[in-house]
N, CA, C and O of each residue as an XYZ file, in Angstrom:
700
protein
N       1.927     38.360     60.546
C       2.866     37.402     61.060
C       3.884     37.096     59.980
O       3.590     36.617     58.884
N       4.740     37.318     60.261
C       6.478     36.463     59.649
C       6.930     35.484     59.783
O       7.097     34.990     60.898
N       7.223     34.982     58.815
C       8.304     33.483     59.273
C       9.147     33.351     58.331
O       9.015     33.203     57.116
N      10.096     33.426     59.061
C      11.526     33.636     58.032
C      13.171     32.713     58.491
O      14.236     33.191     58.883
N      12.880     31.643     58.301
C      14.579     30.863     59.115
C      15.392     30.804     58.453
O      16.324     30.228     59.014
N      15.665     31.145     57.300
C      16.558     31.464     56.733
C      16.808     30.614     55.768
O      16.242     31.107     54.793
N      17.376     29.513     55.405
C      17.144     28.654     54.745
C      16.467     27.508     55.027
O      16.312     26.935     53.949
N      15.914     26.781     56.033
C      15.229     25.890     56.633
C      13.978     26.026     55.768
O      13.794     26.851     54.874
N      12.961     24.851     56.289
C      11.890     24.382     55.677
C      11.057     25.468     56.774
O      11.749     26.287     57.379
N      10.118     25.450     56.916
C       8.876     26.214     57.307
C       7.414     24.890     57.092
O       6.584     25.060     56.199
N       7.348     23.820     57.927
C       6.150     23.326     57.854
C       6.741     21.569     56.891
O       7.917     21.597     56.530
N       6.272     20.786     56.693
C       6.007     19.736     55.748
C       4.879     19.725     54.969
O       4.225     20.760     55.086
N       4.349     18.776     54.087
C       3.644     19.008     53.266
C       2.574     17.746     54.599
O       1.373     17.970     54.747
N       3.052     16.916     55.149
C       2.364     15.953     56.193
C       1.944     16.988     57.222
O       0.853     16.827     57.768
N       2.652     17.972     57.525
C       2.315     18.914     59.239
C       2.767     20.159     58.715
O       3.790     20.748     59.065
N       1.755     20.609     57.656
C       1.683     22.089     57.444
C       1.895     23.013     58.779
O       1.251     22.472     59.678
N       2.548     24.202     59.268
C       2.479     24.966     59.947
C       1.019     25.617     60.144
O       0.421     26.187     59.232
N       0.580     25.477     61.299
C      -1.148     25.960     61.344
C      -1.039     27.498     62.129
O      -0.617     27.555     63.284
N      -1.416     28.591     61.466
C      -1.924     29.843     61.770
C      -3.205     30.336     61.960
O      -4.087     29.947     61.194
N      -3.425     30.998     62.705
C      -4.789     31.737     62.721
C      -4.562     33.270     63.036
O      -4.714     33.906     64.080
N      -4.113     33.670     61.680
C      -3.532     34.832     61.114
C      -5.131     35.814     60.813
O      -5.927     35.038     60.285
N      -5.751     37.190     60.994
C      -6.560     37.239     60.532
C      -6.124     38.501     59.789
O      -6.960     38.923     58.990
N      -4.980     39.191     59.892
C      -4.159     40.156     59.201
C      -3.318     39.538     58.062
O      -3.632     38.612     57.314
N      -1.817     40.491     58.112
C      -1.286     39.959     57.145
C      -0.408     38.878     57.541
O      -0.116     38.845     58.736
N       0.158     37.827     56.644
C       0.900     36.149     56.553
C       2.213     36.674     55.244
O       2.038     36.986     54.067
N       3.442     36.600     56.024
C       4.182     36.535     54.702
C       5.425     35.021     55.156
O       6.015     35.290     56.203
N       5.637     34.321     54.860
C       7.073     33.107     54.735
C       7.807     33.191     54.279
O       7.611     34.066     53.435
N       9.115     32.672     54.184
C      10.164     33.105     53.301
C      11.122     32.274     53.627
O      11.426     32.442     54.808
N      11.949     31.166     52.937
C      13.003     30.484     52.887
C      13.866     30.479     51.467
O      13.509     30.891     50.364
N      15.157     29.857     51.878
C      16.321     30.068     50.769
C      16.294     28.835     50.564
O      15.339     28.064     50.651
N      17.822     28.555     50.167
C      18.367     27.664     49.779
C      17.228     26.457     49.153
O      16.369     26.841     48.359
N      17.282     25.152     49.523
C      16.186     24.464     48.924
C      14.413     24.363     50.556
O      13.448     23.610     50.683
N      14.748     25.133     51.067
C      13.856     24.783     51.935
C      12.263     25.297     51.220
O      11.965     25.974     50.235
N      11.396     24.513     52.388
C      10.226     24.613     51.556
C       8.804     25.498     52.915
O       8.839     25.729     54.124
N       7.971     25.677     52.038
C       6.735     26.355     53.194
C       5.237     26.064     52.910
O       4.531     26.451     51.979
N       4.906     25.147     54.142
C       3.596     24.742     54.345
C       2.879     25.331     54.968
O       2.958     25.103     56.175
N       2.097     26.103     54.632
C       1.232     27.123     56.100
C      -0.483     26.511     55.403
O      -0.933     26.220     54.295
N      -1.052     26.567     57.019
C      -2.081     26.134     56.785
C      -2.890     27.339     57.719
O      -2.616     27.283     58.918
N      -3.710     28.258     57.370
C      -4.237     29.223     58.029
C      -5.848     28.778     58.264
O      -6.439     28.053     57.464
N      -6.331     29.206     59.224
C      -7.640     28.498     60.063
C      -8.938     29.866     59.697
O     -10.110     29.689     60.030
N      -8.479     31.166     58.989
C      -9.861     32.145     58.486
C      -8.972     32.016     57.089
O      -8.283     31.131     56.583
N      -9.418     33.591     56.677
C      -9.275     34.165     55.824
C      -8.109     34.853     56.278
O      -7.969     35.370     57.386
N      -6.700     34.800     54.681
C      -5.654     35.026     54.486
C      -5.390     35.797     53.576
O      -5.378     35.634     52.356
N      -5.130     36.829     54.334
C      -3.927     37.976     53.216
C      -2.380     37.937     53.434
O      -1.642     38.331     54.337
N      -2.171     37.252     52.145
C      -0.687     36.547     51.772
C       0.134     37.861     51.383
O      -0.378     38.722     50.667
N       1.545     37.986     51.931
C       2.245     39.581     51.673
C       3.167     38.366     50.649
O       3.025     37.167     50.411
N       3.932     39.200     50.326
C       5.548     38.585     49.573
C       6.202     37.244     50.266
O       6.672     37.061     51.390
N       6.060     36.506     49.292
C       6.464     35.204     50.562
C       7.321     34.376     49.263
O       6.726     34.466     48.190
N       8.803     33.484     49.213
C       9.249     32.527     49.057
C       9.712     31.635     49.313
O      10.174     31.650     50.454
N       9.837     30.823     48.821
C      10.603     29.454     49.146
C      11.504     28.687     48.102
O      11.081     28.700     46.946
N      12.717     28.005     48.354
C      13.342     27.242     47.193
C      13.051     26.340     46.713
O      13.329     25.858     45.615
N      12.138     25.865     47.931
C      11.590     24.733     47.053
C      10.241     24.640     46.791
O      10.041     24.446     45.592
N       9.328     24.699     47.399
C       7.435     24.659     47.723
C       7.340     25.639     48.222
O       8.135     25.881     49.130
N       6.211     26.759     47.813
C       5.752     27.372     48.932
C       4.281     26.921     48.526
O       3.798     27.212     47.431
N       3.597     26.174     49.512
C       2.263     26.199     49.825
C       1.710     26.587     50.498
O       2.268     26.472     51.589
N       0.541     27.199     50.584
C      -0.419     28.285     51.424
C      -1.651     27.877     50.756
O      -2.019     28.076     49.598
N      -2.399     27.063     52.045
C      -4.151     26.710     52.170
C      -4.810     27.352     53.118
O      -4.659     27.204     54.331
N      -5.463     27.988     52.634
C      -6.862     28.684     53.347
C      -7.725     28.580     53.967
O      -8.594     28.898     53.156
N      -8.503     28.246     55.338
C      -9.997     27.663     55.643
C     -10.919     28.822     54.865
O     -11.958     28.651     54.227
N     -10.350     29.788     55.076
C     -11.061     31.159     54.027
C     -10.765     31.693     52.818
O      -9.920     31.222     52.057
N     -11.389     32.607     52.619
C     -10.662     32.912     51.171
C      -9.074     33.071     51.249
O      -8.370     32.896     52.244
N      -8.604     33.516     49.721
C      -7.053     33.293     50.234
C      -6.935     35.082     49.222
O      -7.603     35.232     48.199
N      -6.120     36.079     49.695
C      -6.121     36.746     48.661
C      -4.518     37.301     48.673
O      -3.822     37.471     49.674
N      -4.211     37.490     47.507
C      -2.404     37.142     47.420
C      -2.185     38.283     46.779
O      -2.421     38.545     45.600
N      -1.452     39.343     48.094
C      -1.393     40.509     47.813
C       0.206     40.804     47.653
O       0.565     41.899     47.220
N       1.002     39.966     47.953
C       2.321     39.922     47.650
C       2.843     39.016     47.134
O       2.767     37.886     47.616
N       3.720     39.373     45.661
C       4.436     38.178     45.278
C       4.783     37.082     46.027
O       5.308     37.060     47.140
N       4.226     35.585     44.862
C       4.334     34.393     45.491
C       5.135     33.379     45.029
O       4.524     32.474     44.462
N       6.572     33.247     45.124
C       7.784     32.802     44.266
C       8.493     31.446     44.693
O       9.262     31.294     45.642
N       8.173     30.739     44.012
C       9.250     29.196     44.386
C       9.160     28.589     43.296
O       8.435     28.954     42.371
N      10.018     27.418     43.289
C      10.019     26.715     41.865
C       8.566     25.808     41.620
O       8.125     25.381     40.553
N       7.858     25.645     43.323
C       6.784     25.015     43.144
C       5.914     25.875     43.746
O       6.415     26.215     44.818
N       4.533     26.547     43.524
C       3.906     27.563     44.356
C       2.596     26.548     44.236
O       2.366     25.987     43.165
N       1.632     26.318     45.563
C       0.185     26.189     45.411
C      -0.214     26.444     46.479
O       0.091     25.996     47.585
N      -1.422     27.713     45.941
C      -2.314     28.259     46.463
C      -3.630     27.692     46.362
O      -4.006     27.389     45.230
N      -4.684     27.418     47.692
C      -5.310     26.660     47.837
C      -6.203     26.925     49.165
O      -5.854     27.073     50.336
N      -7.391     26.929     48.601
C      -8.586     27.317     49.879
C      -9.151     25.480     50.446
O      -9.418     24.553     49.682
N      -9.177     25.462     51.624
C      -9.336     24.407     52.335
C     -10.737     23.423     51.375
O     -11.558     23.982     50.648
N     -10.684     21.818     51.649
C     -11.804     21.435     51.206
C     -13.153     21.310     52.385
O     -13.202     20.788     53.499
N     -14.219     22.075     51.529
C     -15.296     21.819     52.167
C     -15.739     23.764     52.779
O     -16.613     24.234     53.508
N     -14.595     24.350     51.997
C     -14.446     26.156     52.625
C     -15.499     26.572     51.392
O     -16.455     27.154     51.904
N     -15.604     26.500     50.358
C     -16.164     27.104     49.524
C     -15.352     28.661     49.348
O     -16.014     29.630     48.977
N     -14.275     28.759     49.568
C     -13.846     29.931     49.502
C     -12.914     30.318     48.265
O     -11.847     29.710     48.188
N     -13.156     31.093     47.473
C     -11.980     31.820     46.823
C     -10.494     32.630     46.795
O      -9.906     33.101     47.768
N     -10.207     32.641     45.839
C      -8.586     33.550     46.073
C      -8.628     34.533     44.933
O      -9.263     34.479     43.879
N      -7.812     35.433     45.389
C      -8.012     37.179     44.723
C      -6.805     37.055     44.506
O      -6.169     36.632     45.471
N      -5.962     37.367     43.152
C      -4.868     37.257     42.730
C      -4.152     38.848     42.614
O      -4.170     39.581     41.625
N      -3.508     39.123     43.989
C      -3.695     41.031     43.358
C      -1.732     40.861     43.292
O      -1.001     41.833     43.481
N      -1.355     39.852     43.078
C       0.268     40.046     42.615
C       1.048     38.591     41.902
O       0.684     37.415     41.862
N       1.848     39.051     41.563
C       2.188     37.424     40.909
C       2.731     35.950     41.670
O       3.635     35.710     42.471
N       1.601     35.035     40.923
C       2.704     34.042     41.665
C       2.947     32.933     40.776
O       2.317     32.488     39.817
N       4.337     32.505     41.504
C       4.689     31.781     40.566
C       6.308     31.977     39.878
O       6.937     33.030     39.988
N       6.574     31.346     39.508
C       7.694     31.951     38.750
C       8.116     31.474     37.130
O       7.365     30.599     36.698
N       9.185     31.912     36.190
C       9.425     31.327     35.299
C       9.934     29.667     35.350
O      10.961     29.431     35.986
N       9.355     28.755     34.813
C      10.426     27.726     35.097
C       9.621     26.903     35.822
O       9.661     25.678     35.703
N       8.803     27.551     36.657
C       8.116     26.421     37.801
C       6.555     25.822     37.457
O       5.946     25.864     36.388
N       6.154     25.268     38.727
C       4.892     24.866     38.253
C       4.397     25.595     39.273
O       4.811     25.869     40.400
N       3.281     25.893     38.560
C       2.082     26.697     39.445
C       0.521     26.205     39.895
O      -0.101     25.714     38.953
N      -0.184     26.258     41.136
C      -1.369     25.441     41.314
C      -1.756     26.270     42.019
O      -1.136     26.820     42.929
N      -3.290     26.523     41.521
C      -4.481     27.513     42.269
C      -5.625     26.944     42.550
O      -6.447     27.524     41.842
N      -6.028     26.336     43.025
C      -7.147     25.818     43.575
C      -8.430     26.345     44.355
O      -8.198     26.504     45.554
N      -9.696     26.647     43.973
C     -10.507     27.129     45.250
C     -11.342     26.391     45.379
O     -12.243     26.558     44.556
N     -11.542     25.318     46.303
C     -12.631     24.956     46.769
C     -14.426     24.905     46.490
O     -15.089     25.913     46.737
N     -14.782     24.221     46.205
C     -16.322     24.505     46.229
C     -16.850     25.185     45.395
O     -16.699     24.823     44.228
N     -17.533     26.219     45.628
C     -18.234     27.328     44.433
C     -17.092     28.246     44.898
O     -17.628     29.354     44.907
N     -15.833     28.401     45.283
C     -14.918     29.550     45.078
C     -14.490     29.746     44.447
O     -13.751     28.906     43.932
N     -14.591     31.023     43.952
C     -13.764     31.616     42.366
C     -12.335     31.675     42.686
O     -11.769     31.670     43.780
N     -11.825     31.738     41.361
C     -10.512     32.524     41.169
C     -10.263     33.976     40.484
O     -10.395     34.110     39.267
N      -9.952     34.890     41.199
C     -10.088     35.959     40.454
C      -9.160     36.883     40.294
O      -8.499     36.975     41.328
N      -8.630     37.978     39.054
C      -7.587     38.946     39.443
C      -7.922     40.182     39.554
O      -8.931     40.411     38.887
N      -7.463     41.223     40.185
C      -7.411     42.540     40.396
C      -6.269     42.861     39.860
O      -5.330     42.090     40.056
N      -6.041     44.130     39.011
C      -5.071     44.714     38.416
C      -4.248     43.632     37.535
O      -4.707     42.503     37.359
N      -3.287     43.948     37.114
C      -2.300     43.257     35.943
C      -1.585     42.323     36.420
O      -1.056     41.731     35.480
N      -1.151     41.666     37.901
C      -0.282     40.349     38.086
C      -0.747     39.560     37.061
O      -1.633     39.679     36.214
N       0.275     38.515     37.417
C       0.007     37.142     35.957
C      -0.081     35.547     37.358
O       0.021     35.534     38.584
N      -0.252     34.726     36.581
C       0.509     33.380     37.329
C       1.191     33.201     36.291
O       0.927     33.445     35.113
N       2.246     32.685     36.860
C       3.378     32.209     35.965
C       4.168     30.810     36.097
O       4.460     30.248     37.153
N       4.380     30.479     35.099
C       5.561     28.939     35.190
C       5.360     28.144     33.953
O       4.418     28.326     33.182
N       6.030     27.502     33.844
C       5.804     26.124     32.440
C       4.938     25.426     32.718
O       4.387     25.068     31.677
N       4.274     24.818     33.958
C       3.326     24.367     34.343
C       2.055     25.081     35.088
O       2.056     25.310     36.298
N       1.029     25.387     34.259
C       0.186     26.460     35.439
C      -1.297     25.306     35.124
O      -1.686     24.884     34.035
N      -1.899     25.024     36.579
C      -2.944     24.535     36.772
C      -4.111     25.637     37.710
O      -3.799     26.192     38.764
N      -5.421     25.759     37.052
C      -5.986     26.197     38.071
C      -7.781     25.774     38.171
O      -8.598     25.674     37.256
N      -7.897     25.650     39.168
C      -9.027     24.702     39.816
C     -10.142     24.701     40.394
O     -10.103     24.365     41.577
N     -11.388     25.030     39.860
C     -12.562     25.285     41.171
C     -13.505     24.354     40.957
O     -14.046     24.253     39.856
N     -13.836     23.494     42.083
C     -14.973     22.604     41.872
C     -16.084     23.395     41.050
O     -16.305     22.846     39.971
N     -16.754     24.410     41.252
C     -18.166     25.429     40.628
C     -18.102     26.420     40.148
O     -18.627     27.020     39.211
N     -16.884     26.689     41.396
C     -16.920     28.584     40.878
C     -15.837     29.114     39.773
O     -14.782     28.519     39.549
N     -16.176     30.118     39.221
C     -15.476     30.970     37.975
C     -13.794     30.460     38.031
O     -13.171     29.768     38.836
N     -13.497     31.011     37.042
C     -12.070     31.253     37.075
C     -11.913     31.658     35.795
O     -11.936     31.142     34.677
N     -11.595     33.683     36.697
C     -11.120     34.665     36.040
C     -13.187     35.211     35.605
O     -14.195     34.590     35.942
N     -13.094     36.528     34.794
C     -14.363     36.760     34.151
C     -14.165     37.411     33.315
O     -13.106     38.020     33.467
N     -14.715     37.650     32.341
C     -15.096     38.300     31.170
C     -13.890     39.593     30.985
O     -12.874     39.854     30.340
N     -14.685     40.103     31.911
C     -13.943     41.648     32.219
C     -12.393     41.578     32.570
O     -11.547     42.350     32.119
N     -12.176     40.597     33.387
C     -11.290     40.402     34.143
C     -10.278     39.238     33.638
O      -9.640     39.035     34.671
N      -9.685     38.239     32.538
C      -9.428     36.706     32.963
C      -8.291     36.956     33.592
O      -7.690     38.008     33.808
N      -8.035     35.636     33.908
C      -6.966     35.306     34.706
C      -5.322     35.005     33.750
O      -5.042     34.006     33.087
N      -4.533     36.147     33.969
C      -3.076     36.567     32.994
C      -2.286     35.332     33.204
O      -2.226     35.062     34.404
N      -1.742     34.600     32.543
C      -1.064     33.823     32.356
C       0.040     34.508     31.665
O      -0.114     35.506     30.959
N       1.594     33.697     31.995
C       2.634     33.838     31.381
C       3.177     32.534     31.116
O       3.794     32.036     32.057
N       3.089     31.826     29.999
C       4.030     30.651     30.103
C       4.290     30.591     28.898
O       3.899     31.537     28.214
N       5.071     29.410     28.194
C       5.431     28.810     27.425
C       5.011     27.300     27.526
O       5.021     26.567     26.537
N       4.724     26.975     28.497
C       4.247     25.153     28.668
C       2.697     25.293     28.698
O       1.940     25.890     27.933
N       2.470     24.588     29.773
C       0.949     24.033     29.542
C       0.169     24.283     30.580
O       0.346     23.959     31.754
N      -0.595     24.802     30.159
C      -2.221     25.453     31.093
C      -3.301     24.683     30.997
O      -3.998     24.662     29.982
N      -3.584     23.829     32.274
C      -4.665     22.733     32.952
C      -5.472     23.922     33.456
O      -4.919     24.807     34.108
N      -6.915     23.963     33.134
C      -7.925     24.181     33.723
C      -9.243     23.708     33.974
O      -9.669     23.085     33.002
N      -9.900     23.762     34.750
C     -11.257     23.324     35.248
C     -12.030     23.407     36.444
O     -11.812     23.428     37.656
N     -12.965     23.444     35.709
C     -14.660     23.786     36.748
C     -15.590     23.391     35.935
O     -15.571     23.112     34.736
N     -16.701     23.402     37.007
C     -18.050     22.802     36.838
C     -19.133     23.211     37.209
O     -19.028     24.359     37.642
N     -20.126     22.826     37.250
C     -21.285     23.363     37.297
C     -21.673     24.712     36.536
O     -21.530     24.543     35.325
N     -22.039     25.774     36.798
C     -22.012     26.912     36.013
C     -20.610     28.013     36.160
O     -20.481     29.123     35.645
N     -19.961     27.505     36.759
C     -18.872     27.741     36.483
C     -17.993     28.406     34.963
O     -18.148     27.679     33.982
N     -17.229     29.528     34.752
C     -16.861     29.242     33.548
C     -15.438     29.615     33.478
O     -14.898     29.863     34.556
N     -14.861     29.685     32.597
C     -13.346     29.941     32.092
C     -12.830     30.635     31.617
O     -12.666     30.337     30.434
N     -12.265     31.843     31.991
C     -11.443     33.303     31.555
C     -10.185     33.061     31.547
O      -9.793     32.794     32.682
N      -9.378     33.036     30.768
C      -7.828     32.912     30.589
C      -7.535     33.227     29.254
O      -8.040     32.827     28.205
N      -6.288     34.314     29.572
C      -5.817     34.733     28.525
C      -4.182     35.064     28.835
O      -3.916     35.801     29.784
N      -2.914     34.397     27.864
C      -1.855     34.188     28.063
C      -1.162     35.094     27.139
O      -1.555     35.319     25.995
N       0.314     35.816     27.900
C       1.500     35.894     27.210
C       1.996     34.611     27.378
O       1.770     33.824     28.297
N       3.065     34.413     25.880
C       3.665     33.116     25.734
C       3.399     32.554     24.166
O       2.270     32.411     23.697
N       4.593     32.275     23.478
C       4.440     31.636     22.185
C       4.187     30.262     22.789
O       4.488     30.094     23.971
N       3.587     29.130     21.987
C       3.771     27.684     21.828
C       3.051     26.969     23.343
O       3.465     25.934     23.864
N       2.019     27.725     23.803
C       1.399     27.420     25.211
C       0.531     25.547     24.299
O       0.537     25.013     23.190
N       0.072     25.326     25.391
C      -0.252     23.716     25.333
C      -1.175     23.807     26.508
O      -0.855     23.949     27.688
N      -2.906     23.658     25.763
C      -3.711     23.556     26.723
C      -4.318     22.389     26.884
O      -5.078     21.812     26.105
N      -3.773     21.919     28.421
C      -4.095     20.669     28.682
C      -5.821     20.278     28.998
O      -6.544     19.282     28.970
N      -5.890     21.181     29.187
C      -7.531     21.089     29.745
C      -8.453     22.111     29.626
O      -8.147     23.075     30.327
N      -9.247     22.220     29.133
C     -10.367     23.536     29.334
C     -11.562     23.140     28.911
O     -12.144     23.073     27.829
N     -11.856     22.819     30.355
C     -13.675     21.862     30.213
C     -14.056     21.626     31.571
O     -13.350     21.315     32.530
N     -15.280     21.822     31.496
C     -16.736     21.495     32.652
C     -16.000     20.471     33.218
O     -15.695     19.405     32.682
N     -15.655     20.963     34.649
C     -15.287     19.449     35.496
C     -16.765     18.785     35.564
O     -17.777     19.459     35.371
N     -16.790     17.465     35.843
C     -18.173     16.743     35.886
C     -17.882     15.856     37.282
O     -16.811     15.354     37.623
N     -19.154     15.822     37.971
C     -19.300     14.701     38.974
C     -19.767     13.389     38.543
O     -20.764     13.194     37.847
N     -19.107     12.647     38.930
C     -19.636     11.037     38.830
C     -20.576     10.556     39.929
O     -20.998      9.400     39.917
């Protein structure tokens, strides 16, 4: 499925656009418009932007097989999905802020060489991994990289970028 209006918004951040896509999902707006998609399985994300937000939440895993470009990008598996996201292209851009989130014990993980990218990169799993050994998760920035998880959870990240600023890298904890 496509969605493309040209410069218009695609969704609010209050009344995400709801899909039940079980193929491929790509969005795409100009000018300052923005894109809320909220998909009801599991999502394979093609090349998708926006000028202003592009957000894409998952009830399933999320796996982002086409560049994911706006000044604000967050990728994000539903709460209560336990599902992960497979990073197989870049998202993000120079300049922007970036947010990856998976749910529950869902990992974050990459296949092949994409990066996330922006001055701001956050990424998030209540339990599960993010990035592995073999594998971490490529960063490109110059600003500051927030991370966290918990439980046995652990933390793979490794950045291009002089003068990075790590805001966080520690065991999320429950209260």
């Amino acid at each position: 499925m496509s969605l493309s209006p040209g410069t218009g918004s695609i969704g609010t951040s209050a009344s995400p656009i709801q899909t039940s896509v079980t193929n491929n999902l790509d969005a795409n707006t100009g000018g300052s418009g923005n894109v809320y998609l909220l998909n009801s399985g599991a999502t394979i994300l093609q090349a998708s932007s926006a000028g202003g937000t592009l957000q894409v939440t998952s009830a399933g895993s999320l796996n982002v097989k086409g560049n994911a470009q706006a000044p604000t990008v967050r990728m994000l598996t539903s709460l209560g999905s336990n599902s992960g996201i497979i990073i197989n292209a870049t998202v993000g851009q120079a300049g922007g802020n970036t947010t990856i989130i998976a749910d529950g014990s869902g990992t974050i993980t990459r296949a092949g060489g994409p990066s996330v990218v922006g001055a701001s990169i956050t990424l998030q799993s209540t339990t599960g991994s993010i990035g592995t050994a073999g594998a971490p998760i490529k960063t490109l920035t110059t600003g500051t990289i927030t991370s966290s998880t918990g439980g046995s959870g652990q933390t793979h990240i490794t950045n291009t970028g002089a003068g990075v600023t790590v805001a966080k890298l520690c065991k999320r904890r429950s209260l």
